[in-house]
Backbone bond lengths (Angstrom), bond angles and torsions (degrees), N, CA, C in turn:
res aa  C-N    CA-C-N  psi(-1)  N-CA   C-N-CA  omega(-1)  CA-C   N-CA-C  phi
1 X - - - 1.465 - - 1.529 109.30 -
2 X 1.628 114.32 113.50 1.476 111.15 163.29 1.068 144.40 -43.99
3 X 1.364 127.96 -152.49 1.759 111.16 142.46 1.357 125.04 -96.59
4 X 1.529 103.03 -24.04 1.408 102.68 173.86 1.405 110.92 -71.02
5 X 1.143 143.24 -37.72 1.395 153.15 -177.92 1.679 105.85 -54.87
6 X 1.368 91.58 -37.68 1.670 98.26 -173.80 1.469 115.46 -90.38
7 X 1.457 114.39 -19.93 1.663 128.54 140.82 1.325 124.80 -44.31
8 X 1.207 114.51 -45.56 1.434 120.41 -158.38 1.279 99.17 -87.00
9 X 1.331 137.77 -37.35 1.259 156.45 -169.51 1.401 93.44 -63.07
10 X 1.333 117.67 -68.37 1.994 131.95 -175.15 1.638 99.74 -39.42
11 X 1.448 100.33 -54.55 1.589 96.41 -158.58 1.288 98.44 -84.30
12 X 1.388 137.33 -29.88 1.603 130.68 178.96 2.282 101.75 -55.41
13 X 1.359 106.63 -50.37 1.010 123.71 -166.28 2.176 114.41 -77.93
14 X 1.417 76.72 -19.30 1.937 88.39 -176.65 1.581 101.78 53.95
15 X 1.275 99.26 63.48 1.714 120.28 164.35 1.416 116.89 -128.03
16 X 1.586 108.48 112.27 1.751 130.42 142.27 1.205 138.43 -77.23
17 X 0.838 128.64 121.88 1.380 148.11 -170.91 1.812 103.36 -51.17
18 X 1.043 116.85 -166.51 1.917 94.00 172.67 1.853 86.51 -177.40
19 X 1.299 113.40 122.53 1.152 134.08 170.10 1.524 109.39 -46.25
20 X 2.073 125.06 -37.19 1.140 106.93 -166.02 1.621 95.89 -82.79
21 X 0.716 139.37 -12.93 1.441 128.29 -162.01 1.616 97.57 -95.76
22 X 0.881 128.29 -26.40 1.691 138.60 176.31 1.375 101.40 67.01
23 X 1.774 103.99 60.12 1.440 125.83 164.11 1.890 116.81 -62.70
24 X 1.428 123.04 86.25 1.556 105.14 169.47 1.467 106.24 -117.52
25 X 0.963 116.86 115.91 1.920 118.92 -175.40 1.419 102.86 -88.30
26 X 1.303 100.96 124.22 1.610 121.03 149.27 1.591 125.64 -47.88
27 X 1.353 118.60 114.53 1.417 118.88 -171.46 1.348 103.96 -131.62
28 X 1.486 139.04 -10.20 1.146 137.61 167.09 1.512 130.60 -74.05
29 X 0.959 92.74 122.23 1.934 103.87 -157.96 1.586 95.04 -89.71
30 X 0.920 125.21 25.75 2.018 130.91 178.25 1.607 88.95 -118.60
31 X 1.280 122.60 -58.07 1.192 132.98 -168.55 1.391 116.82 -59.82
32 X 1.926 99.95 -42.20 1.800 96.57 -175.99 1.433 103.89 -72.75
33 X 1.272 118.83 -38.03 1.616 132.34 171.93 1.364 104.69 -27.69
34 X 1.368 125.82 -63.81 1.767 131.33 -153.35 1.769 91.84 -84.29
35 X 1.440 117.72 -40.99 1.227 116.77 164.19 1.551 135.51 -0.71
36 X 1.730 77.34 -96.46 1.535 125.26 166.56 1.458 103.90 -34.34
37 X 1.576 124.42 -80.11 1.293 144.93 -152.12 1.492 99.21 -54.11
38 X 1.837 125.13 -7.46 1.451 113.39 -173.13 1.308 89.73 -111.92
39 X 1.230 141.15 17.51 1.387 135.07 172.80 0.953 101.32 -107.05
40 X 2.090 141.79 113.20 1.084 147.17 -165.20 1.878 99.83 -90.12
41 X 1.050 128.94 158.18 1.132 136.22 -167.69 1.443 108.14 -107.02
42 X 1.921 122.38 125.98 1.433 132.15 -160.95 1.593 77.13 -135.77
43 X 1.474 111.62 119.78 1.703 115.25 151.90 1.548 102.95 -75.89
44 X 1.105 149.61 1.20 1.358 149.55 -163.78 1.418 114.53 -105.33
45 X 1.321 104.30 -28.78 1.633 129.22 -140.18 1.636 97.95 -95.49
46 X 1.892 107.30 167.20 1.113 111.77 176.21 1.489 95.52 -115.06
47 X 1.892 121.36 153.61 1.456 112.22 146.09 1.473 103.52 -115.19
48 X 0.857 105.60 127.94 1.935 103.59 152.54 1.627 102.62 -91.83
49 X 1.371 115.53 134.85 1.272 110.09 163.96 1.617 103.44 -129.21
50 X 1.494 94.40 152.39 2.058 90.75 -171.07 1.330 84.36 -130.05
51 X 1.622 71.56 135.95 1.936 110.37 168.29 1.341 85.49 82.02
52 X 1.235 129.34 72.17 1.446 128.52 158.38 1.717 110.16 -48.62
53 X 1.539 131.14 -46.35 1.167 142.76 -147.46 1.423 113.79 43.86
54 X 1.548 121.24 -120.19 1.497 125.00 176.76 1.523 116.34 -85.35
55 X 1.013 125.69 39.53 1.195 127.84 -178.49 1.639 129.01 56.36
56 X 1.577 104.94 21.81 1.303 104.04 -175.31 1.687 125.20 -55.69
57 X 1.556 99.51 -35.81 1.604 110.78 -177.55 2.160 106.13 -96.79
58 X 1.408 92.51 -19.22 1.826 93.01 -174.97 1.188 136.18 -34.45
59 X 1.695 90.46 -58.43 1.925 103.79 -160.49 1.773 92.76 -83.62
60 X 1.107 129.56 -2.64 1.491 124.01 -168.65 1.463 97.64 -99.60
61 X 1.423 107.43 -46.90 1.687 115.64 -164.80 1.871 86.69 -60.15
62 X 1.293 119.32 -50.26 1.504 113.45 177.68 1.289 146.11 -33.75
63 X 1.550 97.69 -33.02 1.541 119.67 173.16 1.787 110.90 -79.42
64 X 1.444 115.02 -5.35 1.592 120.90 -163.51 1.861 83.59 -97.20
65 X 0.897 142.04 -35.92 1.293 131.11 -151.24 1.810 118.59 -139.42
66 X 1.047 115.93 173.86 1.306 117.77 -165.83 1.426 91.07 -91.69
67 X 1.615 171.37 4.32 1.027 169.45 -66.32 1.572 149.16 52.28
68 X 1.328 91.75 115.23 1.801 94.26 -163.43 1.147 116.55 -102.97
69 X 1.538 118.83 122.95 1.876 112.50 -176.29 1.620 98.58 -107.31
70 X 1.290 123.49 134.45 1.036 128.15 -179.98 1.691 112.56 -138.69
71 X 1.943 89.07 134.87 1.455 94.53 -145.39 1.280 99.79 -105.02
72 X 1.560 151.22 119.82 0.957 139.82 156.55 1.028 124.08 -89.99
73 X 1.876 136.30 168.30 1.518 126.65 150.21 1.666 121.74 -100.75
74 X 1.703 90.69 -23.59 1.613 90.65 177.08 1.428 132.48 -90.33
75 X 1.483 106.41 114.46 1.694 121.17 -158.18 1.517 93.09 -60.49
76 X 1.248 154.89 -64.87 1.319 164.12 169.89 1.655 86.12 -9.05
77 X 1.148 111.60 -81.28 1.717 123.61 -155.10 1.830 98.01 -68.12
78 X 1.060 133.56 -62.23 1.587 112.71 161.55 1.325 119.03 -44.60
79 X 1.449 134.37 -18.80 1.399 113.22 -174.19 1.511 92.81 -92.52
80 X 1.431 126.95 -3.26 1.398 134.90 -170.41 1.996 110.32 -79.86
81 X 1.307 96.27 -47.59 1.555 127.77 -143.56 2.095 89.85 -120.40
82 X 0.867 112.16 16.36 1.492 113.05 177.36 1.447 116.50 -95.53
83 X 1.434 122.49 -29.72 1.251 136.65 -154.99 1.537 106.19 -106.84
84 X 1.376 97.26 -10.03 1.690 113.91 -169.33 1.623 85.19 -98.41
85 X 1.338 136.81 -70.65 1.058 150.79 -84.22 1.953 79.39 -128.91
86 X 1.155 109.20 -42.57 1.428 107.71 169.93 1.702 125.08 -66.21
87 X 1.244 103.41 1.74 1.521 125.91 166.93 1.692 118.26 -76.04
88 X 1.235 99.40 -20.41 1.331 114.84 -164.27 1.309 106.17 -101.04
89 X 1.708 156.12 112.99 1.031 126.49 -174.71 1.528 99.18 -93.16
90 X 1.482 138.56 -33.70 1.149 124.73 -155.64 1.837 114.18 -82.33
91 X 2.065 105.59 21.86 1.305 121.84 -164.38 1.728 99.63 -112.84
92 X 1.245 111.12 125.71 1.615 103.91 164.35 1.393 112.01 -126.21
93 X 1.464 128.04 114.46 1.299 148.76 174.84 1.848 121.32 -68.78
94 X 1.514 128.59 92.50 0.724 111.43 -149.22 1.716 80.43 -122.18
95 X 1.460 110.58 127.88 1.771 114.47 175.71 1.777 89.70 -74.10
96 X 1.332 115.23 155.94 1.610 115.10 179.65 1.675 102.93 159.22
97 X 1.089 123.05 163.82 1.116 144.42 147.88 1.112 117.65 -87.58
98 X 1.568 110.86 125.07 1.655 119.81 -167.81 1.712 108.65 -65.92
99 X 1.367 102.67 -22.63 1.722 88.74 179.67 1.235 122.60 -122.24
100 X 1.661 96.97 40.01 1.270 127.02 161.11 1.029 107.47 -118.34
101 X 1.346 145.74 46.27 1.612 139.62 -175.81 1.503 100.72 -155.40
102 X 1.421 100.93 124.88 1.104 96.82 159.03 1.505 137.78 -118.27
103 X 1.725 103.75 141.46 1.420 106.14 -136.07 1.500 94.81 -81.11
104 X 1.077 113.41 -27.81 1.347 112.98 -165.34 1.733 112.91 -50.19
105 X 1.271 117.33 -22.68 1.329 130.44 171.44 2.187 117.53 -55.24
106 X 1.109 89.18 -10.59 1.905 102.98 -166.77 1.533 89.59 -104.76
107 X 1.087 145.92 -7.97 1.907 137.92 -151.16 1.979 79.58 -122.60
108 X 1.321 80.27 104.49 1.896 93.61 157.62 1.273 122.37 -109.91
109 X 1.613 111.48 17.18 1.001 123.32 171.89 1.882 101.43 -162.64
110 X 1.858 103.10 163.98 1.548 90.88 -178.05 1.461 128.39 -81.70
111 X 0.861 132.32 113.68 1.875 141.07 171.02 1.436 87.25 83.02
112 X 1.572 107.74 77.78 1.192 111.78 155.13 1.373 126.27 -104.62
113 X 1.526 103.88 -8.11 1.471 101.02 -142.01 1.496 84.25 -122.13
114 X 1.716 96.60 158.69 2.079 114.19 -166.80 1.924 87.79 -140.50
115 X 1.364 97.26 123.55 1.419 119.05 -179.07 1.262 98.22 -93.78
116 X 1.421 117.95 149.99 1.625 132.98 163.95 1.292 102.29 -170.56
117 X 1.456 87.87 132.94 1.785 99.54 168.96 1.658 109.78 -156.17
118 X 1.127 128.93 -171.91 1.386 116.38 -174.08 1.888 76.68 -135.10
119 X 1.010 124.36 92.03 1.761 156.05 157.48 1.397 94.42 -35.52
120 X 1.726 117.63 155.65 1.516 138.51 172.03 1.272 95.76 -114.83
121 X 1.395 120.74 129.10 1.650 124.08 -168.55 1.746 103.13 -56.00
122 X 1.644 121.28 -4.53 1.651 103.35 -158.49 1.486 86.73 -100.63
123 X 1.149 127.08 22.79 1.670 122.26 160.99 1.010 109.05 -168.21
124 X 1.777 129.95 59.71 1.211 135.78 126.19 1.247 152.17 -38.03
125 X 1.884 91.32 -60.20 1.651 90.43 151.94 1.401 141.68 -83.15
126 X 1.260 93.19 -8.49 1.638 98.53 170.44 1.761 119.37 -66.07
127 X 1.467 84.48 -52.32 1.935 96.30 175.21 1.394 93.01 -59.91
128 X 1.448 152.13 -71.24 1.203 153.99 -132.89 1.896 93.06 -61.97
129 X 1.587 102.22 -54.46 1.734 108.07 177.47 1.925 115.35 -57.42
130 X 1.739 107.40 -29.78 1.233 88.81 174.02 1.530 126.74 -101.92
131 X 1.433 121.05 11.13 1.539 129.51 144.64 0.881 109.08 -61.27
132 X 1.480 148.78 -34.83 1.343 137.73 -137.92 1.798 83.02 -105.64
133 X 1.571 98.64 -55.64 1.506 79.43 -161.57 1.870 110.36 -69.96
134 X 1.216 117.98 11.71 1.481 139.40 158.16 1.672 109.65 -67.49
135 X 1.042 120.11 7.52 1.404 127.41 -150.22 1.898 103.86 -78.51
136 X 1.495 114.45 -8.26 1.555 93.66 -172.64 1.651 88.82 -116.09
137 X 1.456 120.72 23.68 1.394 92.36 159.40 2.020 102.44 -145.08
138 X 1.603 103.56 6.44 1.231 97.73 177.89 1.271 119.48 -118.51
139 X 1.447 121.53 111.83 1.600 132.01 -158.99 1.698 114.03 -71.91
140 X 1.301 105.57 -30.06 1.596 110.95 -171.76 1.752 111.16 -156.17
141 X 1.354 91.54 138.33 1.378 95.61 179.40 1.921 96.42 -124.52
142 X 1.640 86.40 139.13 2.188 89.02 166.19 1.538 89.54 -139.47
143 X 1.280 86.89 106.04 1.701 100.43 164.64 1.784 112.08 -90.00
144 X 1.023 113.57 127.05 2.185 100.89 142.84 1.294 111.43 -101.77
145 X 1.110 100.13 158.97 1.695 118.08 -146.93 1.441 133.20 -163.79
146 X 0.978 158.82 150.46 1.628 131.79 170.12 1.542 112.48 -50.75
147 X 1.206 117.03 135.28 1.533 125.55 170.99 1.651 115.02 -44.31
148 X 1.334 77.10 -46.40 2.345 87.84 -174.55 1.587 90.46 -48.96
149 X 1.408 113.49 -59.86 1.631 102.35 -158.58 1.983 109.25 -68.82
150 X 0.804 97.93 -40.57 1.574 110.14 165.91 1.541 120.15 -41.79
151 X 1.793 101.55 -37.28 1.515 94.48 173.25 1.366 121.72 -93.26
152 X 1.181 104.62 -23.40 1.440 108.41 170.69 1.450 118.38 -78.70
153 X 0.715 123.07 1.81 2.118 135.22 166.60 1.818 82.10 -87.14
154 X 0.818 122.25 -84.02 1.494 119.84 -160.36 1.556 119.75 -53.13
155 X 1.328 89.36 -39.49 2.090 99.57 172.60 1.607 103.93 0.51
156 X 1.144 123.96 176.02 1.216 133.75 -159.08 2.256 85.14 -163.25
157 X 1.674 115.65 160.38 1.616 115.93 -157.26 1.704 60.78 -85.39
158 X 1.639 97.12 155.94 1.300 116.53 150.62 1.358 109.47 93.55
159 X 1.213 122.09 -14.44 1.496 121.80 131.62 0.981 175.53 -110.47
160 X 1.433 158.91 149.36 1.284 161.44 -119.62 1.718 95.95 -46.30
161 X 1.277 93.75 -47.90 2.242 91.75 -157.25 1.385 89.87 -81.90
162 X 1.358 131.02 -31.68 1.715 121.30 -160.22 1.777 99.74 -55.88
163 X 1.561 95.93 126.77 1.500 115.47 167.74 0.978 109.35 -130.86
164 X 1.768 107.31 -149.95 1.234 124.32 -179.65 1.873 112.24 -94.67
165 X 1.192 97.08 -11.42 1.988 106.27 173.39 1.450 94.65 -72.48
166 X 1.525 120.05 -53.41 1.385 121.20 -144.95 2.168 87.18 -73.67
167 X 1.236 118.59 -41.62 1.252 109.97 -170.69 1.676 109.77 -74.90
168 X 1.218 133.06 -10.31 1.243 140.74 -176.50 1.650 95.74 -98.62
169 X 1.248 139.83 -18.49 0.978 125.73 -168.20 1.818 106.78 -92.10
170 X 1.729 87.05 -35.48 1.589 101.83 -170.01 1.409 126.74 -76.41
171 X 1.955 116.12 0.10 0.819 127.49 -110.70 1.967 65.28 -123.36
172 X 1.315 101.33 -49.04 1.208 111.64 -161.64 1.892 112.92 -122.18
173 X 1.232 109.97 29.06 1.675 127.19 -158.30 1.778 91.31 -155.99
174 X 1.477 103.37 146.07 1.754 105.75 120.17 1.261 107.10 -115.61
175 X 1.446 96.72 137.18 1.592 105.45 -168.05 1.946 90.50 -94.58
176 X 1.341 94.32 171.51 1.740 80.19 -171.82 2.119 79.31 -163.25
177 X 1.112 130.03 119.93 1.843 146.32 170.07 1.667 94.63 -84.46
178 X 1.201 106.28 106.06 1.469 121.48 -165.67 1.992 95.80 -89.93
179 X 0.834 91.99 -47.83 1.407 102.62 -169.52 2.349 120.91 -163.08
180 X 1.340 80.01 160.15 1.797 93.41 173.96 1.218 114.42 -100.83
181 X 1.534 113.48 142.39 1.866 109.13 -174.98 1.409 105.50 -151.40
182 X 1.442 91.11 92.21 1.806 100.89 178.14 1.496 118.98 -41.02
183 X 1.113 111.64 136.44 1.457 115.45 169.78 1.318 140.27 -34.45
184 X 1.658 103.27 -29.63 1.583 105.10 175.21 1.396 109.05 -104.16
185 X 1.285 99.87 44.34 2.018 112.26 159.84 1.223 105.23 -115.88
186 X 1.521 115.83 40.06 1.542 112.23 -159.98 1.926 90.40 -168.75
187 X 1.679 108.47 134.16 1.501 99.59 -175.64 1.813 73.14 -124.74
188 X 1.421 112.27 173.65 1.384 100.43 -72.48 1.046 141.83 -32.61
189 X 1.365 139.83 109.49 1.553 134.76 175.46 1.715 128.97 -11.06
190 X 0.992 117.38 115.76 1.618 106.40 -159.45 1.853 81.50 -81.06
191 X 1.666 112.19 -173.55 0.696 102.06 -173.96 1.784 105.90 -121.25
192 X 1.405 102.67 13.99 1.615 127.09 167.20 0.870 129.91 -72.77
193 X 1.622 157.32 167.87 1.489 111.11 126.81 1.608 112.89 -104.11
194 X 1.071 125.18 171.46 1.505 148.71 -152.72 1.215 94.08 -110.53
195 X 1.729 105.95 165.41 1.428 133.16 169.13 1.211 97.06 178.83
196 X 1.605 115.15 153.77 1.421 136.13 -169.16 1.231 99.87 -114.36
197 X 1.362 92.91 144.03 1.895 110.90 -158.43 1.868 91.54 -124.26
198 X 1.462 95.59 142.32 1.644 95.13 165.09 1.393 108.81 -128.73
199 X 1.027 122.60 135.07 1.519 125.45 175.12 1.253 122.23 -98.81
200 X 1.094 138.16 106.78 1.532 130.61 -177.95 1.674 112.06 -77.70
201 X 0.566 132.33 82.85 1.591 133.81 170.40 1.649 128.58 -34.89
202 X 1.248 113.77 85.42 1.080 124.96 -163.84 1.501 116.87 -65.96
203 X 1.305 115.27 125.19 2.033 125.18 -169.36 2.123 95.17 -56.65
204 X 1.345 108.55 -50.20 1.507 101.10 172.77 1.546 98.64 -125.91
205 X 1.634 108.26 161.79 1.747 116.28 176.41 1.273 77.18 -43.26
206 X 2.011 93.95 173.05 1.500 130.08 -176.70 1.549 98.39 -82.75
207 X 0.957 109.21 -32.23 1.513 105.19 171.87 1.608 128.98 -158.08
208 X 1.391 110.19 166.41 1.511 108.36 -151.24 1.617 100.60 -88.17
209 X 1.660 109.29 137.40 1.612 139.19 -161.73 1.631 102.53 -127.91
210 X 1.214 112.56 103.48 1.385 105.63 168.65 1.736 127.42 -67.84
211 X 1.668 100.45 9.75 1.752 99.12 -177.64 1.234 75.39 168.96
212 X 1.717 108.13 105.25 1.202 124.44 139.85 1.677 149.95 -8.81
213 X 1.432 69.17 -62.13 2.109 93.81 -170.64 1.586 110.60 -93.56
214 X 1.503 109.22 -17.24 1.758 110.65 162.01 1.418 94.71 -79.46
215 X 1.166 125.92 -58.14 1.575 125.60 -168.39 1.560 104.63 -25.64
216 X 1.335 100.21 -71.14 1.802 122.71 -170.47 1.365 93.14 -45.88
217 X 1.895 121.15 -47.24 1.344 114.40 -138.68 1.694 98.81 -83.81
218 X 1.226 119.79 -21.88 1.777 143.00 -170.24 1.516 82.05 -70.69
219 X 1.318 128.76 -78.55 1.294 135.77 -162.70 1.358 115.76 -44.79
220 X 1.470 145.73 -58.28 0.973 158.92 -177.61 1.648 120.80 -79.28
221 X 1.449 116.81 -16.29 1.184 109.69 140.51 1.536 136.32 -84.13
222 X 1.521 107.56 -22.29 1.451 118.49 -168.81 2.008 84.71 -83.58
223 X 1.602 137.46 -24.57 1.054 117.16 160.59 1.058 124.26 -67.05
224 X 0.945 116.38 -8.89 2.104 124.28 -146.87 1.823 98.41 -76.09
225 X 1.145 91.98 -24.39 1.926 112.01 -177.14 1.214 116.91 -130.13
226 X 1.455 124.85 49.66 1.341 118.82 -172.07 1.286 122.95 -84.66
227 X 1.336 88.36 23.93 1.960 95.82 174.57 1.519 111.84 -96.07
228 X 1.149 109.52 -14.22 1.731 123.53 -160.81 1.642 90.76 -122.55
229 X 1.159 96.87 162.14 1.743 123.32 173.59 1.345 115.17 -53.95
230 X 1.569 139.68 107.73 0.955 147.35 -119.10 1.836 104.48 -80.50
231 X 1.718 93.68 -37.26 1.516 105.04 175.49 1.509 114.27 -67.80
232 X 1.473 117.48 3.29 1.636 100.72 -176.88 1.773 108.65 -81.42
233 X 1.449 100.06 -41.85 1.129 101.94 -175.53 1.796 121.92 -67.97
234 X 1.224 106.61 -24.82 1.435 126.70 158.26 1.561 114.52 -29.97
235 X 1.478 80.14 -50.51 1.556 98.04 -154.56 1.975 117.54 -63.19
236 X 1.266 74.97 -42.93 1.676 110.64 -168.37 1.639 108.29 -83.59
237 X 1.406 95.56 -31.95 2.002 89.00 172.64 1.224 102.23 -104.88
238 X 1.170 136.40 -28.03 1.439 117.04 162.62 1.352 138.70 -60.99
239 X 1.275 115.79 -7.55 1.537 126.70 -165.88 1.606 119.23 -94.42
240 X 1.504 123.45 118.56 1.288 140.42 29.29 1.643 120.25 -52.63
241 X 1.444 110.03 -53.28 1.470 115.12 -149.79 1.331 125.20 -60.98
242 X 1.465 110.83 -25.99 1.556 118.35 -176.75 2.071 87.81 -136.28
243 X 1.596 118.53 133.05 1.070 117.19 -178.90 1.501 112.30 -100.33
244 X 0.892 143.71 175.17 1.746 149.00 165.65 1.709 104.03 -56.17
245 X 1.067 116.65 -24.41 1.860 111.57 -176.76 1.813 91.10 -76.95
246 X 1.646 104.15 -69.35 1.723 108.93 -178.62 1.505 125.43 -46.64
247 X 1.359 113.58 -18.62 1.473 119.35 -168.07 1.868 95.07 -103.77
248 X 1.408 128.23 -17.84 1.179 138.87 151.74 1.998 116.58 -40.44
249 X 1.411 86.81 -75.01 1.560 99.57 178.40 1.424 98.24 -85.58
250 X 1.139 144.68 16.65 1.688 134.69 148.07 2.211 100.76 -72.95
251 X 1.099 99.13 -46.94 1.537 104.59 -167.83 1.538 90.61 -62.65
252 X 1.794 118.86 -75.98 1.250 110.14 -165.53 1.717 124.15 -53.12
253 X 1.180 123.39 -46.94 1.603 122.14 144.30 1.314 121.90 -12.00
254 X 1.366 115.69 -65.44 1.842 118.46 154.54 1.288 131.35 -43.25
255 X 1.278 108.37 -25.80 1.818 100.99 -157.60 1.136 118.35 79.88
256 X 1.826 116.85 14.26 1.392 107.88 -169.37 1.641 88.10 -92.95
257 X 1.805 111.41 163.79 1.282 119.69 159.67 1.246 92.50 -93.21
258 X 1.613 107.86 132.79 1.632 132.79 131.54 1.411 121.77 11.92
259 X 1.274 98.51 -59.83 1.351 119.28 -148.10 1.939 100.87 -96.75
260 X 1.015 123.28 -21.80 1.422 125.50 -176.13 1.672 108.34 -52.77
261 X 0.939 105.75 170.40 1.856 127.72 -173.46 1.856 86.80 -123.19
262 X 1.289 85.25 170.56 1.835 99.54 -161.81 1.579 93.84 -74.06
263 X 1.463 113.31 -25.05 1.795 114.71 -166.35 1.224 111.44 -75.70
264 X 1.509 119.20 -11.84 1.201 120.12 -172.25 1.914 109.58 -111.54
265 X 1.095 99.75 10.11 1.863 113.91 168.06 1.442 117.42 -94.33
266 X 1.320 128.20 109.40 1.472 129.14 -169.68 2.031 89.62 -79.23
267 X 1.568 90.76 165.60 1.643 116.01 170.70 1.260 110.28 -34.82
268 X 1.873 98.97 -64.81 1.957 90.18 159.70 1.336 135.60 -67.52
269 X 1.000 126.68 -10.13 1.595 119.85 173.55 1.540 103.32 -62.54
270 X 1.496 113.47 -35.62 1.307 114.44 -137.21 1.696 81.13 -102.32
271 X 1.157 133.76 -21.53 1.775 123.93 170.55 1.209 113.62 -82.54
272 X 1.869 123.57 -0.76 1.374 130.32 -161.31 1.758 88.22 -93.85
273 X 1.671 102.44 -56.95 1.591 108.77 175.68 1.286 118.50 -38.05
274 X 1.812 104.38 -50.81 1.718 91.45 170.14 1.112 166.73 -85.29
275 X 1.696 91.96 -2.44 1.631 123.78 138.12 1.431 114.11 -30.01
276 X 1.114 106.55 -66.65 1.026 109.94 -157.39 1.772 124.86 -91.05
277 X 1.411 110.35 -23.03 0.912 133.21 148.02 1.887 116.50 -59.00
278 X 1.128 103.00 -45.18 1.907 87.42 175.50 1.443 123.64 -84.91
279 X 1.079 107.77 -10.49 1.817 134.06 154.45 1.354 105.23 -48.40
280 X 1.132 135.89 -71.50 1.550 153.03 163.77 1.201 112.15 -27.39
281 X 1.903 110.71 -69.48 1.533 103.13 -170.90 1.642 96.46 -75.47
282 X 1.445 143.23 -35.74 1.515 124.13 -177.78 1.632 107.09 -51.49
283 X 1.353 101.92 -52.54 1.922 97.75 -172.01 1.888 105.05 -60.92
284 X 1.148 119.45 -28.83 1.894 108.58 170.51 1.187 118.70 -95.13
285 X 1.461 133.43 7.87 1.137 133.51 169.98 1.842 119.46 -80.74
């Protein structure tokens, strides 16, 4: 589908696009092409893809898999794309809010299922948190997305984007920036540019955490201040339980310098801290 095709359709149908929903449709047929070609083909397999819109990526993603559920929110565009879409048997059209669905209901078997959708940046990370915690039955995710958020999932310690997304993502993903997708492969033109993200969904985290929820909890304070030395903030939200002397010899124990910022602590630094850090609060508890 062109753009004019995808014009003609709007105005036959008396359909607008709508800023709150952060509607931008894909109309470039080079773009769905390179797309497509990273989605490997499972006759076994499930896709859900969200925000189908006009079916630019649908009837193709259909031919990759044994069954496609496709999730929309906008009632306009299912009452549009229903009559088409019921042509299709191996297609199920479900009106919904994506983070109101639960996916786990589509997996008739374990980690069957490969997510794709082309996402509105105002619930990226939310969707990104509920694939993951989708994690024992969904094998792959290919989102498009804003690039910014895309790079900061991938960030690497020691630079600008590495946070606390990029370590929560990596933690339990390989994230992998498949590609760049200028804006005017997209009507309305977002005003970002995009890139498609794949997530591999890892069977266990990338690496071994003796306590989860300190892990997360170390991480997100030592970001919370990533302008300052990563141990200050440590210091100060951990206290009673871990003091400024113990959180001293937690760093040197590591090999960490003192002196580092949270951006410059890899995944392992930050499961080494909580070794050693949950050592601490068990022996003062």
């Amino acid at each position: 589908m062109n753009l004019n095709e995808l014009k003609n359709i709007w105005r036959e149908k008396g359909f607008r696009p709508t800023k709150r929903m952060g509607q931008n449709f894909l109309f470039d047929g080079n773009i769905r092409n390179k797309l497509l070609s990273f989605l490997g083909k499972d006759d076994d397999g499930v896709i859900v893809e969200i925000g189908p819109g006009f079916g630019a990526m649908t009837f193709a993603l259909s031919e990759k898999c044994r069954s496609l559920i496709v999730i929309e929110k906008d009632r306009k565009i299912c009452e549009i794309m229903l009559p088409i879409i019921d042509q299709y048997p191996k297609i199920d059209l479900i009106q919904s809010d994506i983070m109101k669905v639960d996916l786990s209901r589509f997996a008739e078997k374990d980690k069957n299922i490969t997510v794709y959708g082309n996402i509105p940046y105002n619930i990226s990370t939310p969707l990104i948190e509920k694939v993951i915690n989708g994690r024992s039955y969904i094998n792959n995710v290919y989102f498009v997305m804003q690039e910014e958020v895309v790079d900061r999932i991938i960030a690497e310690p020691g630079t600008k984007d590495y946070g606390s997304l990029s370590c929560y993502v990596q933690y339990y993903t390989r994230p992998k920036k498949l590609m760049r997708i200028k804006k005017n492969s997209f009507h309305p033109a977002p005003k970002v540019e995009s890139a498609m993200l794949k997530l591999e969904i890892s069977v266990t985290p990338t690496i071994e955490v003796v306590d989860e929820e300190l892990f997360f909890e170390i991480i997100h304070k030592a970001f919370g201040q990533r302008r300052k030395k990563a141990i200050n903030p440590l210091i100060s939200s951990f206290s009673p339980r871990i003091n400024k002397e113990e959180w001293e010899k937690c760093f040197s124990d590591c090999g960490i310098d003192i002196m580092s910022r949270a951006e410059n602590l890899s995944l392992e630094h930050y499961a080494q801290l909580t070794l050693k850090a949950n050592e601490i609060i068990s022996k003062n508890s």
